[in-house]
C-alpha positions as CSV (number, residue, x, y, z in Angstrom):
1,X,-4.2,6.9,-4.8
2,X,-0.7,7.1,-6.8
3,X,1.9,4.6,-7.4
4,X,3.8,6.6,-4.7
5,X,1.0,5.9,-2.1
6,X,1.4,2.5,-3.2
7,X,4.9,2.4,-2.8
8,X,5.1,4.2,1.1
9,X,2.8,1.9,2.3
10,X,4.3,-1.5,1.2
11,X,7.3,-0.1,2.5
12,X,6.2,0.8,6.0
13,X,3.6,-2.3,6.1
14,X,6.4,-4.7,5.7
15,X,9.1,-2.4,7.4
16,X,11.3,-2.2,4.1
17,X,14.7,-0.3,4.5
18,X,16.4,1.8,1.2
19,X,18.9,-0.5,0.6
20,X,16.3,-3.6,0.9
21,X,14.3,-1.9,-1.7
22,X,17.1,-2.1,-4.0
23,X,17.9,-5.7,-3.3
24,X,14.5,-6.9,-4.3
25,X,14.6,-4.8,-7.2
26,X,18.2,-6.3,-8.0
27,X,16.0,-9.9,-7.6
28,X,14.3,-9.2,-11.3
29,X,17.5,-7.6,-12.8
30,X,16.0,-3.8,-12.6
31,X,18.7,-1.3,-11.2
32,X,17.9,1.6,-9.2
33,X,20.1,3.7,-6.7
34,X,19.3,4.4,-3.4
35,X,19.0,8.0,-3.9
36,X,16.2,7.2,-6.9
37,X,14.4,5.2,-3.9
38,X,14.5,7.7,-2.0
39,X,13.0,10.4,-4.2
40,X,9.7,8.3,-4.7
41,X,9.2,8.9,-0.6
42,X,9.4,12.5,-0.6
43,X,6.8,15.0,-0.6
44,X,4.9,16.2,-3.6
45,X,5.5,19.5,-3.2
46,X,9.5,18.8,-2.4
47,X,11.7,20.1,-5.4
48,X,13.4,16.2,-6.1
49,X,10.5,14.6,-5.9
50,X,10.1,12.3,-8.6
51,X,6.6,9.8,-9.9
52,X,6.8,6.8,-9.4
53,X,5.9,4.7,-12.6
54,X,4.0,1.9,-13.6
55,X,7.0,0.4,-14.7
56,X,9.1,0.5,-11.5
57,X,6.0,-0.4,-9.0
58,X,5.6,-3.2,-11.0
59,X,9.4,-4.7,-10.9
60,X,9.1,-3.8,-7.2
61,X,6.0,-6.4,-6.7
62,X,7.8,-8.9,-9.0
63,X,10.5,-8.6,-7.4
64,X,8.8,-8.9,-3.7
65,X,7.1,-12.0,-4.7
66,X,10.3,-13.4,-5.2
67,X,12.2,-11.7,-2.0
68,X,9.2,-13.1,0.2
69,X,8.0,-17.0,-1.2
70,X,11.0,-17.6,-2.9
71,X,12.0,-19.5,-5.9
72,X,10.5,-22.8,-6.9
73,X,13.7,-24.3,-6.5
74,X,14.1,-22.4,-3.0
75,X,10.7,-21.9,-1.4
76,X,10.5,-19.5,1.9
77,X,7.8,-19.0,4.1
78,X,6.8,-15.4,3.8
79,X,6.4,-14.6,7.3
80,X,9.8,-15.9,8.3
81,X,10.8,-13.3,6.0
82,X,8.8,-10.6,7.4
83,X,9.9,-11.2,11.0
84,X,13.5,-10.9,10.4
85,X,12.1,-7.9,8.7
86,X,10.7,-6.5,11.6
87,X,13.9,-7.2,14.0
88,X,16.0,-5.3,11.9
89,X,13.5,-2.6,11.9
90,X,14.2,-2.2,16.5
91,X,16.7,-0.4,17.5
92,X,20.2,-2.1,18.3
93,X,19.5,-1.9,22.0
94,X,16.5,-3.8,21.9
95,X,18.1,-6.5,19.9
96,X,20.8,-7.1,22.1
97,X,19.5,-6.8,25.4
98,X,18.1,-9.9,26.8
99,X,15.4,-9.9,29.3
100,X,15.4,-12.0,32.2
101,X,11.8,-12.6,34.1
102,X,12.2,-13.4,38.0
103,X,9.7,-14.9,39.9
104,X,8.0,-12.8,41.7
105,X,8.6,-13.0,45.5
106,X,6.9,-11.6,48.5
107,X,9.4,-8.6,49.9
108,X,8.9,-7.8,53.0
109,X,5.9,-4.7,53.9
110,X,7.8,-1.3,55.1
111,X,6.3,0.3,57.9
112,X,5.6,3.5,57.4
113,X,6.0,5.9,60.5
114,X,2.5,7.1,62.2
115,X,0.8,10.3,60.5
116,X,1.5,13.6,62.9
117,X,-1.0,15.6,63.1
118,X,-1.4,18.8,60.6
119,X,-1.5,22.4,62.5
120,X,-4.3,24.2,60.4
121,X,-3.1,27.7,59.9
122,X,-5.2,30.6,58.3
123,X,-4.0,31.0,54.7
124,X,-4.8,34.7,54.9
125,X,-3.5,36.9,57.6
126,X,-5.7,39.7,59.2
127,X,-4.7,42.9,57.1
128,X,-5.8,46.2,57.7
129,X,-7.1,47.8,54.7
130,X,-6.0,51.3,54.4
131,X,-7.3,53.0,51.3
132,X,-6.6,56.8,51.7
133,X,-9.3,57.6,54.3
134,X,-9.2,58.9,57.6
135,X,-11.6,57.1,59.9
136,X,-11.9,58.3,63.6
């Protein structure tokens, strides 16, 4: 496992957006544009793909410690972090659309009208077979 495994599955396992990449790597003063991001998420066999180094991996984990439990001065609690993480991650219609639960209530039965009963017809039809021979 590479840096660049490394990399894709802190991303996904805390639901990590470009641009939020490249505000926790502002959080240690390292500077990288989103393209450059996006280039260690590519394939391997993709023409810009680019290593990731040691180097950047570990500013990314520095600066992570700092985006999720804070500062000394300013603690968080990491999974505060992580959920607000996770609703940016939905869609914008699941965000905004509130669900309201009834009770449930008993609606009335529907009476279905009385089975009639099924004529059975043959599927097959009597056919005469006529295959070029003269029977008398």
């Amino acid at each position: 496992m590479n840096n660049n495994d490394i990399f894709k599955k802190l991303r996904v396992a805390l639901m990590l957006r470009d641009d939020q990449i490249e505000e926790i790597l502002m959080l240690v003063d390292f500077r990288m544009s989103k393209g450059e991001i996006g280039n260690f998420f590519r394939n391997a066999d993709h023409p810009k793909f680019v290593e990731c180094g040691d180097q950047v991996l570990r500013n990314f984990l520095n600066g992570l410690v700092i985006h999720l439990r804070g500062t000394k001065e300013s603690p968080k609690n990491p999974m505060d972090v992580i959920a607000v993480h996770k609703k940016e991650a939905q869609p914008k219609e699941f965000r905004e659309k509130k669900i309201e639960y009834r009770e449930k209530t008993e609606a009335p039965k529907k009476k279905f009208p009385a089975k009639r009963p099924i004529k059975k017809e043959p599927i097959v039809e009597k056919v005469q077979f006529k295959n070029g021979k003269n029977k008398k």
